[in-house]
N, C-alpha and C positions, 0 to 999 in steps of 0.2 A: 587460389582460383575462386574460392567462395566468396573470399573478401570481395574480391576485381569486381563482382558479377554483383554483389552489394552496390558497390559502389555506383556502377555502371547504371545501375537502377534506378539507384537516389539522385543522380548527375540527369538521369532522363526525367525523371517525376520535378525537380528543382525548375529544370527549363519549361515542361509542359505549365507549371505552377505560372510561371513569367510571363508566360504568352495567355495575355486579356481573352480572347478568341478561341484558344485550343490550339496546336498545330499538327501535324500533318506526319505521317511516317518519314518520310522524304525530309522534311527539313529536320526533324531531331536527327537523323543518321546523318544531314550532311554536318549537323552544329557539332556532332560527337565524333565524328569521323568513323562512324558504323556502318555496318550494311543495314540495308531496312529488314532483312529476316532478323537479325539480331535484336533490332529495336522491336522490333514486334512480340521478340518473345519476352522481352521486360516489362511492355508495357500490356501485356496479357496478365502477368504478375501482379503487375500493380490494378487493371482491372478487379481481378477476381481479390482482393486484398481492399477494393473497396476504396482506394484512393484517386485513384480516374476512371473516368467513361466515355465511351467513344459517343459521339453526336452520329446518328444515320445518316442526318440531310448531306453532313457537310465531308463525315468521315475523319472530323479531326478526334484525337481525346483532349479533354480538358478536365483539370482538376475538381475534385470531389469536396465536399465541405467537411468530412474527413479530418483532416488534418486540424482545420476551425475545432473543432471537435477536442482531439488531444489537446491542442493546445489550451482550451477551457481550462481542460481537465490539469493540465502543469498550471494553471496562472491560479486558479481555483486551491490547490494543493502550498503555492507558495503561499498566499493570502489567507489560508486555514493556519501557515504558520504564525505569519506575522500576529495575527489576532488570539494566539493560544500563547503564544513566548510568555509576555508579561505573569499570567497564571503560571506559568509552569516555573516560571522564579522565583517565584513565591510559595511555590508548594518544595523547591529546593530547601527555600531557606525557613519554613516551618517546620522539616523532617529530618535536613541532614540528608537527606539520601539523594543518589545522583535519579532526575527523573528522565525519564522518555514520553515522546511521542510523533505514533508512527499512524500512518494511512492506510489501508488496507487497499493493496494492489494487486487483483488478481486472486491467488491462494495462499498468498504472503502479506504481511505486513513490511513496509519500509520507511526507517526511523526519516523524519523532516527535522527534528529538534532532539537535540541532549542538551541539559544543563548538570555538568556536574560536580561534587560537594568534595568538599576536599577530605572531607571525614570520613569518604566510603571509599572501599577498595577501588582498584583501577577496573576498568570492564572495554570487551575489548568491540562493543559497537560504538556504532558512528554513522552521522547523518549519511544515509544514500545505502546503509545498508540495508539487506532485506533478510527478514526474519522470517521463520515458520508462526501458526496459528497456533496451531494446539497444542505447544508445550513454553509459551509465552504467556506473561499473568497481559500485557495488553492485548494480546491475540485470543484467550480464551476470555474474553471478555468480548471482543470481536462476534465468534461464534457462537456464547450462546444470546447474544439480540441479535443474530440472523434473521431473518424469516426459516421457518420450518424448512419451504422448500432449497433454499438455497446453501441451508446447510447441511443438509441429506443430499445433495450433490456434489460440496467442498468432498465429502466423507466420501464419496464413491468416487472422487478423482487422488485424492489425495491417502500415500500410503504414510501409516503413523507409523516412523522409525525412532525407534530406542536410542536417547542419545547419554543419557543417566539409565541408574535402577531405579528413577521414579519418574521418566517416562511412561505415560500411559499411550500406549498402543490398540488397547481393545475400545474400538467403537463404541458398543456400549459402554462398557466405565466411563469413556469419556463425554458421550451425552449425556450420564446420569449426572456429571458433575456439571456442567452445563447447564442445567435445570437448579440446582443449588446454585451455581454462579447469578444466576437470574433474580432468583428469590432474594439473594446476599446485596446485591448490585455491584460486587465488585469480583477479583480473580484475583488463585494466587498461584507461581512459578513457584514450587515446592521442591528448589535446585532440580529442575528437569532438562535444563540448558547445560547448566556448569553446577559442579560437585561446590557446594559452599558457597554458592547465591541464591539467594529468592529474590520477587521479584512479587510488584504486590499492583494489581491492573484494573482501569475503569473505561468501557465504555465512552466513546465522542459523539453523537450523534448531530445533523445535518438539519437547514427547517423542512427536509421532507419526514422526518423523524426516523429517519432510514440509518445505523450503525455508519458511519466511514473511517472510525480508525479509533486506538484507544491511545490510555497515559497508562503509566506506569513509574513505581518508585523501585529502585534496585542497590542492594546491603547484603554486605555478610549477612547468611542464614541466622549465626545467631546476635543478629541487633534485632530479628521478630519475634519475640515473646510472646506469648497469647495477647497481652495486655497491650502490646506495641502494637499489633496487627490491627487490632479493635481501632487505636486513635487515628493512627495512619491510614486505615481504610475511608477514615470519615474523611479527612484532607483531600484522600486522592478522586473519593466520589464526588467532594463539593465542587472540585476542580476542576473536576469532567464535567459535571452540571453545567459550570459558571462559564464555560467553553463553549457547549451545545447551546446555548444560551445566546451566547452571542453570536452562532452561526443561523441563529433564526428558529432553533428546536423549540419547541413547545416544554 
C-alpha cells in the first residue's frame, strides 16, 4: 500500500513537472485516473515537502526548484568523484591499501569511490554504501571539522552504538578525540567497525571551506605500526589536501 501511494505521488509530481504552466486538480486526476480528493491529498504531500506550490491566481500547482536543487547536489557529488579518483589511485598505489572516499550525507557518510589493492584483505563496502560518522577513520575526520554547532547537534540526534569493544559510545570521549583528530589533521578507525581492521581518514573540504566528505586507507590492523601510521597519515593528508584543492578550498 505504501509503495502504491509512493508511487502515485511521484507519477503526480512527474506530470505536474511536464506541464510549463502548472496544472489543475481535474486534469492530473483525469491524466492518473484518480478522483481529485485523492490527488489532492499527494499533492498536499508534495506541498508541504517543498517540491510544488499551488499559484492563488490561477490555483494550478507547479513545480518547485527543489528538485534543480537535488539534483546540483547528485551532479555536484558525481564530479567531486571524477576529480578526486586520479588521487585516490595513487594514494592506492603509494600504500597498498585499499582507499575510500565517501560524501557526507546527512548523519552518514556514503562511499562515491573505492580503489582497491590487492595486497589488503577483502572489505565488505562498496560505492553507494552508507556508513556511520563516529566509528569511521573518514567519518571522524568528518566531525571533528564540523562547525561546533553542527556537530553538537549530529551528537543529540544520533545515538553512538557499540559495534566492536573499541567502539566509543560516550559523547565525551568521543569529542575529546575529535579535538586531537583536529590538532593531528587526520583520524583513525581503531577496528571499531570490524574486529581486525583499521582504517586510517582525512578530511575533504569544498571552496566554501566547509568539510563535505573524507578519504580514507583500510588494512589488516596489524600492517599499522606506530611508524606505518606516521608515513601513511602523511599520504592520506596530502591527498585530501591535493583534492580540496582542486574543489576550490583555500
Amino acid at each position: 500500500m505504501a509503495i502504491g501511494s509512493v508511487e502515485k505521488a511521484l507519477k503526480i509530481f512527474e506530470y505536474v513537472i511536464s506541464k510549463k504552466n502548472g496544472a489543475r486538480i481535474q486534469d492530473i486526476a483525469q491524466h492518473m485516473n484518480l478522483s481529485p480528493p485523492a490527488v489532492y491529498k499527494h499533492l498536499e504531500t508534495l506541498v508541504n515537502c517543498g517540491y510544488v506550490y499551488k499559484e492563488p491566481q490561477t490555483h494550478k500547482y507547479i513545480a518547485s526548484y527543489k528538485i534543480v536543487e537535488l539534483s546540483s547536489i547528485v551532479l555536484r557529488n558525481v564530479q567531486v568523484r571524477e576529480i578526486a579518483h586520479p588521487f585516490l589511485v595513487d594514494l592506492m598505489e603509494k600504500t597498498g591499501m585499499t582507499v575510500h572516499f565517501a560524501i557526507k550525507d546527512g548523519d552518514e557518510g556514503v562511499y562515491v569511490d573505492k580503489i582497491e589493492s590487492a595486497r589488503t584483505i577483502p572489505t565488505i563496502s562498496r560505492i553507494g554504501m552508507r556508513m556511520r560518522l563516529y566509528s569511521t577513520g573518514f567519518g571522524k575526520a568528518i566531525l571533528a571539522f564540523m562547525p561546533s554547532e553542527e556537530l553538537n547537534s549530529y551528537l543529540s540526534r544520533v545515538k553512538l552504538v557499540k559495534h566492536t569493544h573499541n567502539t566509543i559510545t560516550d559523547p565525551d570521549r568521543l569529542i575529546h578525540e575529535l579535538s586531537l583528530i583536529r590538532q593531528k589533521g587526520y583520524a583513525i578507525d581503531n577496528e571499531e567497525n570490524e574486529h581486525g581492521v583499521k582504517c586510517l581518514g582525512a578530511p575533504v573540504f569544498d571552496y566554501t571551506g566547509n568539510v563535505i566528505g573524507g578519504i580514507s586507507v583500510t588494512a589488516a590492523a596489524t600492517s599499522f605500526s606506530e611508524q606505518t601510521i606516521v608515513v601513511v597519515a602523511m599520504e592520506v593528508m596530502r591527498t585530501a589536501h591535493e583534492i580540496s584543492k582542486k574543489l576550490g578550498a583555500s
